[in-house]
MMTF fields as JSON, N, C-alpha, C and O atoms, coordinates in Angstrom:
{
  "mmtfVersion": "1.0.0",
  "mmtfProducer": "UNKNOWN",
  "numBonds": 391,
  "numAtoms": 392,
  "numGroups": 98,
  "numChains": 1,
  "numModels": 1,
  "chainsPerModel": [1],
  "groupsPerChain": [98],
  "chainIdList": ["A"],
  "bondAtomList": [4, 2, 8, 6, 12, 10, 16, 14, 20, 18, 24, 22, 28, 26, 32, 30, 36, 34, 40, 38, 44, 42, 48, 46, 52, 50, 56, 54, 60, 58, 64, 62, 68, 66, 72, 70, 76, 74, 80, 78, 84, 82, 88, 86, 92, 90, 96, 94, 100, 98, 104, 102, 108, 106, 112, 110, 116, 114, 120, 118, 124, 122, 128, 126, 132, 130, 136, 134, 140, 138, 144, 142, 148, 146, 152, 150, 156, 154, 160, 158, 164, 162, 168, 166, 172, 170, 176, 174, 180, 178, 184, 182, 188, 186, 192, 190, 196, 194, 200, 198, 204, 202, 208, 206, 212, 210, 216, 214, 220, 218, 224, 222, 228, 226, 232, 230, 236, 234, 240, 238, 244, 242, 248, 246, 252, 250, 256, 254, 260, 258, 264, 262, 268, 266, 272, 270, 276, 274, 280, 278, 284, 282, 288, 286, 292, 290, 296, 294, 300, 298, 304, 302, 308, 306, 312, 310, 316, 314, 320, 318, 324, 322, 328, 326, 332, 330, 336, 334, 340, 338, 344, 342, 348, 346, 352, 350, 356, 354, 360, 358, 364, 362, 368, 366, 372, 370, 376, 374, 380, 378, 384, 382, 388, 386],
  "bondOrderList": [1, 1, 1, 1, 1, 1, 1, 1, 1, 1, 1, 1, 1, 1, 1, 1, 1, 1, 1, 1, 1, 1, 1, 1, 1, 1, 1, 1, 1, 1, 1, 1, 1, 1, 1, 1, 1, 1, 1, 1, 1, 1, 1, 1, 1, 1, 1, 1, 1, 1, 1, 1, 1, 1, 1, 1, 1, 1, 1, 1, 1, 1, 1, 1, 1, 1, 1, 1, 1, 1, 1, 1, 1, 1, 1, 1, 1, 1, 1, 1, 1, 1, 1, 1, 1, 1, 1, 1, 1, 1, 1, 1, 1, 1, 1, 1, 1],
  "groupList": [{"groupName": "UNK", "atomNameList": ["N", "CA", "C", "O"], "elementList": ["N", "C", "C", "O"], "formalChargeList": [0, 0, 0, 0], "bondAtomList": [1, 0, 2, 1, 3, 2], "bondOrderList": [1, 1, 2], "singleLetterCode": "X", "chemCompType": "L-PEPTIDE LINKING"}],
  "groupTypeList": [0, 0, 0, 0, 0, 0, 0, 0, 0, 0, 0, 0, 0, 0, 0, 0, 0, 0, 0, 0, 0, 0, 0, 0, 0, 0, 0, 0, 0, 0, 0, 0, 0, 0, 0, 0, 0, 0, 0, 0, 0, 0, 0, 0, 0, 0, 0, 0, 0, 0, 0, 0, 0, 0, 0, 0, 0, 0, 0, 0, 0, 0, 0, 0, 0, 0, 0, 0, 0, 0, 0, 0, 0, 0, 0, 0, 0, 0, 0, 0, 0, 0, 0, 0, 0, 0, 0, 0, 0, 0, 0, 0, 0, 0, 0, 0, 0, 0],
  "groupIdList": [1, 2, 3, 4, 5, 6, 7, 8, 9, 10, 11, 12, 13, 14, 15, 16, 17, 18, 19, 20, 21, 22, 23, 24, 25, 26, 27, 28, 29, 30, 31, 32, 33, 34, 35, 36, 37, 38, 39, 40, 41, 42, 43, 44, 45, 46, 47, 48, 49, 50, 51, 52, 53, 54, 55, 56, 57, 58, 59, 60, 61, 62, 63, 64, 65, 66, 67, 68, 69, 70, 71, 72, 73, 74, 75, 76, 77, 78, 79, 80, 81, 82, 83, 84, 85, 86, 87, 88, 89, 90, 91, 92, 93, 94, 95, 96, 97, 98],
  "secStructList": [7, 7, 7, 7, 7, 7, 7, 7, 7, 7, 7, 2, 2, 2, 2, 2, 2, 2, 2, 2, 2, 2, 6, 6, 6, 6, 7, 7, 7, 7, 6, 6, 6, 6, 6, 7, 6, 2, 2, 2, 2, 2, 2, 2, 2, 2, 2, 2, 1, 1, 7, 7, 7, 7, 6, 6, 6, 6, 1, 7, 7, 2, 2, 2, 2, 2, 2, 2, 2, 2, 2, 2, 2, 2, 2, 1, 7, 7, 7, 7, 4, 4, 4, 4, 6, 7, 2, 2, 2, 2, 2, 2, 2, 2, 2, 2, 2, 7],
  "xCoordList": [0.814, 0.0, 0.86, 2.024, 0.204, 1.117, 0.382, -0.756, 1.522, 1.711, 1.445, 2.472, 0.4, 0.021, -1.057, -2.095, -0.487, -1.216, -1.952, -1.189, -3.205, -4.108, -3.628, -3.578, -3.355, -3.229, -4.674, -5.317, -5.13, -6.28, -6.084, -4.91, -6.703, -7.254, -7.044, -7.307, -6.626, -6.502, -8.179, -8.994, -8.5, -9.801, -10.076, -9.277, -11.281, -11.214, -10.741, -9.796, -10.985, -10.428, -9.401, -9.11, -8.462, -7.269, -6.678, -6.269, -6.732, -6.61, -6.907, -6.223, -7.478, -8.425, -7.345, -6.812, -7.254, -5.742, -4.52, -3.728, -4.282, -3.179, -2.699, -1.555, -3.923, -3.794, -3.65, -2.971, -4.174, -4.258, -3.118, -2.776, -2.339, -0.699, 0.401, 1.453, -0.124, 0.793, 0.45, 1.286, -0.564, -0.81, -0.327, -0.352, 0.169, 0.228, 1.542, 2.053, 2.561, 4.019, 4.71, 5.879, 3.759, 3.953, 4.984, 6.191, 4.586, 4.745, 4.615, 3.564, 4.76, 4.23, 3.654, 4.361, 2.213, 1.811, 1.742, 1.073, 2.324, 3.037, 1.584, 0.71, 1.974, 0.964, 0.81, -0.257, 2.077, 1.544, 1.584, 1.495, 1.674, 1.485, -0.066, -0.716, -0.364, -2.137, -2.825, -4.055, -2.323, -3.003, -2.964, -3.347, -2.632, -1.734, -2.425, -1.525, -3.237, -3.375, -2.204, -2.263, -1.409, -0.292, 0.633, 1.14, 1.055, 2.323, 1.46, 1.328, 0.196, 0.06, -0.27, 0.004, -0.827, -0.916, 1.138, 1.483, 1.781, 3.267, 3.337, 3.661, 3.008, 3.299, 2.644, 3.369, 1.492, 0.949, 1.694, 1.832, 2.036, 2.833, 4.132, 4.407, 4.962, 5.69, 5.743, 6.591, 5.081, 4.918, 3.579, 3.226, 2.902, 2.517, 2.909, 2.311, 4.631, 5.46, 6.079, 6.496, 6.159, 7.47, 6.658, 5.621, 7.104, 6.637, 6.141, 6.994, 5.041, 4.233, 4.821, 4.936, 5.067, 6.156, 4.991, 4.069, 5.195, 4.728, 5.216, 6.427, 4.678, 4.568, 5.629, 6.135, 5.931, 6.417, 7.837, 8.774, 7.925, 9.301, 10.095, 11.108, 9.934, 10.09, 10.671, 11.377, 10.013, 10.508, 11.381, 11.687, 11.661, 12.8, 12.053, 10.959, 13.367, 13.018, 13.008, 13.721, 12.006, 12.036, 13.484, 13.609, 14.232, 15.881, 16.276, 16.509, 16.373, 16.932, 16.086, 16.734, 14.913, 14.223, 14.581, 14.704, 14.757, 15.186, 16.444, 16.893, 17.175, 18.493, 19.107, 20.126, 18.047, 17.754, 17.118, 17.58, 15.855, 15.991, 16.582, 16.288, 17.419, 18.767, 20.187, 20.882, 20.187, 21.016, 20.235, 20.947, 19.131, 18.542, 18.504, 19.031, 18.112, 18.324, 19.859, 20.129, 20.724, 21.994, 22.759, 23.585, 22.114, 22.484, 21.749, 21.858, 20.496, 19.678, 18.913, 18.709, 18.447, 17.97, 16.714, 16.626, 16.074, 14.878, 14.868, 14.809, 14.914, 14.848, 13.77, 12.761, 14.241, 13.102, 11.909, 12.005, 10.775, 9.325, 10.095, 10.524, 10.319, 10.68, 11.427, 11.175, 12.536, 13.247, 12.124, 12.326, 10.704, 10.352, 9.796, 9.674, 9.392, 8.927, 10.044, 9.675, 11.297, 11.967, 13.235, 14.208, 13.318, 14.908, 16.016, 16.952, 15.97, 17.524, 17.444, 18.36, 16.838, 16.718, 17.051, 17.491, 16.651, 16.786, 18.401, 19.207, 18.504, 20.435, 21.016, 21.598, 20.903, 21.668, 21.644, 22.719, 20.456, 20.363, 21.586, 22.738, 20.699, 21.819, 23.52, 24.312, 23.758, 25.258, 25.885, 26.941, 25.0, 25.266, 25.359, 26.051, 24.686, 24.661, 25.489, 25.588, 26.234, 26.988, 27.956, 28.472],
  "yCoordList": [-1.187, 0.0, 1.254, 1.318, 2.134, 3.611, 4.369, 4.322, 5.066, 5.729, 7.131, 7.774, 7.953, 9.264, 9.764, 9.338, 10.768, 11.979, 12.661, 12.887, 13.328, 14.534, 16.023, 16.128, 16.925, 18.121, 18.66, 18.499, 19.248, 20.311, 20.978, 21.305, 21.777, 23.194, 24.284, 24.012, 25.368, 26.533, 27.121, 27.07, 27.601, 28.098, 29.94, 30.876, 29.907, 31.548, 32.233, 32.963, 32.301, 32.791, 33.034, 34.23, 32.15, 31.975, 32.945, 34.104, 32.484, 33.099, 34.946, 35.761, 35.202, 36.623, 37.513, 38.607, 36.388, 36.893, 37.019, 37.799, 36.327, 35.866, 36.943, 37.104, 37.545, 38.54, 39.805, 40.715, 39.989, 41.107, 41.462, 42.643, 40.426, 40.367, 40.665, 41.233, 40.038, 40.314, 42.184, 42.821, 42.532, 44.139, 44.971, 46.197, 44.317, 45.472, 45.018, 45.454, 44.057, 43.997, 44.482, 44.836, 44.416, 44.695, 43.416, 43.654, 42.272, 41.171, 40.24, 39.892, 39.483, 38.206, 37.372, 37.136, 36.67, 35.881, 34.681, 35.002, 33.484, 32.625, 31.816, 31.521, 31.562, 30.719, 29.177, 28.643, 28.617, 26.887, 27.305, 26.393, 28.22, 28.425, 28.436, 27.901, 29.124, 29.369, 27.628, 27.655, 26.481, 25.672, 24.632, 23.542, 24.613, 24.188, 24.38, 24.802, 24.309, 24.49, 24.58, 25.554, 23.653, 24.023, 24.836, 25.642, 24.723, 25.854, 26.619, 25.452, 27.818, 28.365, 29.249, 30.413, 28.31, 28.568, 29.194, 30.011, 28.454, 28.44, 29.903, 30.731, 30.567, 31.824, 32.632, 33.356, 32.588, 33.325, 34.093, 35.227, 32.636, 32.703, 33.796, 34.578, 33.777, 34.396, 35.522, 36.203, 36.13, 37.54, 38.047, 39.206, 37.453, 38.167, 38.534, 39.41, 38.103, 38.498, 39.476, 40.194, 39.471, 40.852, 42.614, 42.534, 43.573, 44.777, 45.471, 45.573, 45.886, 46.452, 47.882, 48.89, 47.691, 48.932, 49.764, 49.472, 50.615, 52.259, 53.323, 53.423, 54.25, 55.571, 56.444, 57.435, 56.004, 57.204, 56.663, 57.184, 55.054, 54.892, 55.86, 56.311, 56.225, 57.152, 58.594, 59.399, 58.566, 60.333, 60.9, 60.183, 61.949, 62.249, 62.256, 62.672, 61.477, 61.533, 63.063, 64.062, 62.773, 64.268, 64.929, 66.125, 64.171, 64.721, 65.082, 66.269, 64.429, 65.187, 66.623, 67.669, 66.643, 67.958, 68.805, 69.986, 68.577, 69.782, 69.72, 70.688, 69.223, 69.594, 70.335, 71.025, 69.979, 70.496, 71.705, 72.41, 72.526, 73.818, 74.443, 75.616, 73.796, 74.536, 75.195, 76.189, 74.062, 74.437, 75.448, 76.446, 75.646, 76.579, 78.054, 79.128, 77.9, 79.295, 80.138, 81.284, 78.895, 79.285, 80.187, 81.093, 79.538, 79.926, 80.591, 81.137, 80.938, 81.895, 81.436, 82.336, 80.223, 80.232, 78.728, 78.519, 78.015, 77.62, 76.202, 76.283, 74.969, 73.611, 73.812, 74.491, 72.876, 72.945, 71.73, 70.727, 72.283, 71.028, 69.859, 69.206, 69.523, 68.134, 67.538, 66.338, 68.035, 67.01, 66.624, 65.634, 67.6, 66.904, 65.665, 65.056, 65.214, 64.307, 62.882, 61.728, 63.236, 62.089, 61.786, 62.523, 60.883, 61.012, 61.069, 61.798, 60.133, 60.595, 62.119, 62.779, 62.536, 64.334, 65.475, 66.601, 64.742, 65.279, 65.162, 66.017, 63.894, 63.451, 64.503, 65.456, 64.409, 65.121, 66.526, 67.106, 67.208, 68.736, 68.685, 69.115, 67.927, 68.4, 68.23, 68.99, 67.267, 66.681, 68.23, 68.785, 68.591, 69.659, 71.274, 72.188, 71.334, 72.68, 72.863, 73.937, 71.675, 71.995, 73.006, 72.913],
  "zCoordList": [0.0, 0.0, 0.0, 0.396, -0.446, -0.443, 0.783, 1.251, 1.075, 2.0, 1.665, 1.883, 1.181, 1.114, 1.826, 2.333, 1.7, 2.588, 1.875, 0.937, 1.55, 1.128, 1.972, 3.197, 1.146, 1.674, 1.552, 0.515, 2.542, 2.9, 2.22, 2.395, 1.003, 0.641, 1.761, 2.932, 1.432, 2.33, 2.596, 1.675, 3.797, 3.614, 3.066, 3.096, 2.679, 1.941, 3.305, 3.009, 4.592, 5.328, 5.484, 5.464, 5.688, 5.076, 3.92, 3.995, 3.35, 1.777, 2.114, 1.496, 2.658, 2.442, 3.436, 3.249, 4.76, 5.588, 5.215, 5.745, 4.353, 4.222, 2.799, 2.374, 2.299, 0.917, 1.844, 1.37, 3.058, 3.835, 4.191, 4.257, 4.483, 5.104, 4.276, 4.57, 2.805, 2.038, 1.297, 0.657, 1.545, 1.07, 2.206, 2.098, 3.429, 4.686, 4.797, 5.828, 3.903, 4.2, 2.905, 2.752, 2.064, 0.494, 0.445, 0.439, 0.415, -0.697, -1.403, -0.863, -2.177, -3.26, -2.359, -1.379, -2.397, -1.663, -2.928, -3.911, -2.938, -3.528, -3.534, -2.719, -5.527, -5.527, -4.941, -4.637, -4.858, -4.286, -2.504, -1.682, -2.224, -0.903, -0.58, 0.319, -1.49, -1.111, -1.628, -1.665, -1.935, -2.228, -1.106, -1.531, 0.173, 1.242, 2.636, 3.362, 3.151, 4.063, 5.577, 6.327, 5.773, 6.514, 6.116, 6.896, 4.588, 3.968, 4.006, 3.635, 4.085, 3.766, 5.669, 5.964, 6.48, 7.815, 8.508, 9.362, 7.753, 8.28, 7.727, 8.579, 5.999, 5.573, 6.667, 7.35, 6.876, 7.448, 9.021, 9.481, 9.433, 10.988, 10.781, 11.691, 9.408, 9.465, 9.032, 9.609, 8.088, 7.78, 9.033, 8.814, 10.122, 10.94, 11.535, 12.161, 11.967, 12.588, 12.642, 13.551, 10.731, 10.266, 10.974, 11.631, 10.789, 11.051, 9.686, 8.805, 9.462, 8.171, 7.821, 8.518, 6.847, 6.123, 5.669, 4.908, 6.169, 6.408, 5.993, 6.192, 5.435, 5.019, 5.754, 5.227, 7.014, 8.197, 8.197, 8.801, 7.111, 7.668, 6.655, 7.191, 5.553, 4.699, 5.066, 4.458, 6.441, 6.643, 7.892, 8.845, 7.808, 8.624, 10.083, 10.465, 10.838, 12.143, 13.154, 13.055, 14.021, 14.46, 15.215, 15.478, 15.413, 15.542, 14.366, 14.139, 13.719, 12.271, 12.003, 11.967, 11.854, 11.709, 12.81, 12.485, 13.856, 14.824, 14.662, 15.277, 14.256, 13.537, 12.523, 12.529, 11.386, 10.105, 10.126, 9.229, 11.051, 11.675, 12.819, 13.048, 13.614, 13.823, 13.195, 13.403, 12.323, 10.888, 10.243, 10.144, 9.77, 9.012, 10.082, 9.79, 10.735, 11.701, 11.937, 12.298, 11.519, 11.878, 10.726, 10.837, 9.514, 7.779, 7.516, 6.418, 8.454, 7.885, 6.64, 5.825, 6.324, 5.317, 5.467, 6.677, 4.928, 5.12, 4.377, 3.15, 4.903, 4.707, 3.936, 4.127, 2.694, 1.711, 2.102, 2.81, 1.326, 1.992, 1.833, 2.785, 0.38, 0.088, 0.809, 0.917, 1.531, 2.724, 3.896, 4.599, 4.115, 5.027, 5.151, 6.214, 3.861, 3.336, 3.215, 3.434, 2.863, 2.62, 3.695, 3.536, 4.659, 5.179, 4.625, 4.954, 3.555, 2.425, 2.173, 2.664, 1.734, 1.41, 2.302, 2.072, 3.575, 4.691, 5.097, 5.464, 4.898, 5.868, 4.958, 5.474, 3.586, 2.336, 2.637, 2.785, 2.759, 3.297, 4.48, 4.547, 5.359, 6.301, 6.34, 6.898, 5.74, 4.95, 4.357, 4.659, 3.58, 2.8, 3.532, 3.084, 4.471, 5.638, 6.664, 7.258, 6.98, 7.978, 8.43, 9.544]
}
């Protein structure tokens, strides 16, 4: 006799979480993963783990900005919007003002 196993179908629940996780980490949710009920319970376990990449990681920390208008007060002159928006833009301003 053979010795096999049936893999479970993932449930839409599943599936619906598991699309949720991959839009709030921004990444590929793999197709033979979703056909799997345990590989697909195991994905899940591990990107619930990771930390959801965000908008704010993008921008300058509020030390750098009170840095970046201390420098500007000092030169007399006015940090442009766009660094507030980006931390690279920001390190660079300030790289550049010292």
């Amino acid at each position: 006799m053979e010795n096999t196993t049936h893999a479970l179908p993932a449930t839409p629940k599943q599936i619906a979480y598991a699309r949720s996780l991959a839009l709030r980490n921004r990444t590929l949710l793999p197709f033979e993963v979703q056909q799997d009920r345990r590989s697909l319970s195991a994905w899940i376990d591990a990107q619930a783990r990771l930390t959801p990449v965000t908008t704010l990681d993008h921008r300058p920390t509020s030390r750098q900005v009170a840095f970046a208008e201390k420098l500007a007060r000092i030169k007399r002159r006015a940090v442009p919007d766009e660094c507030f928006r980006d931390k690279g833009l920001m390190s660079k301003w300030i790289d550049g003002n010292k």
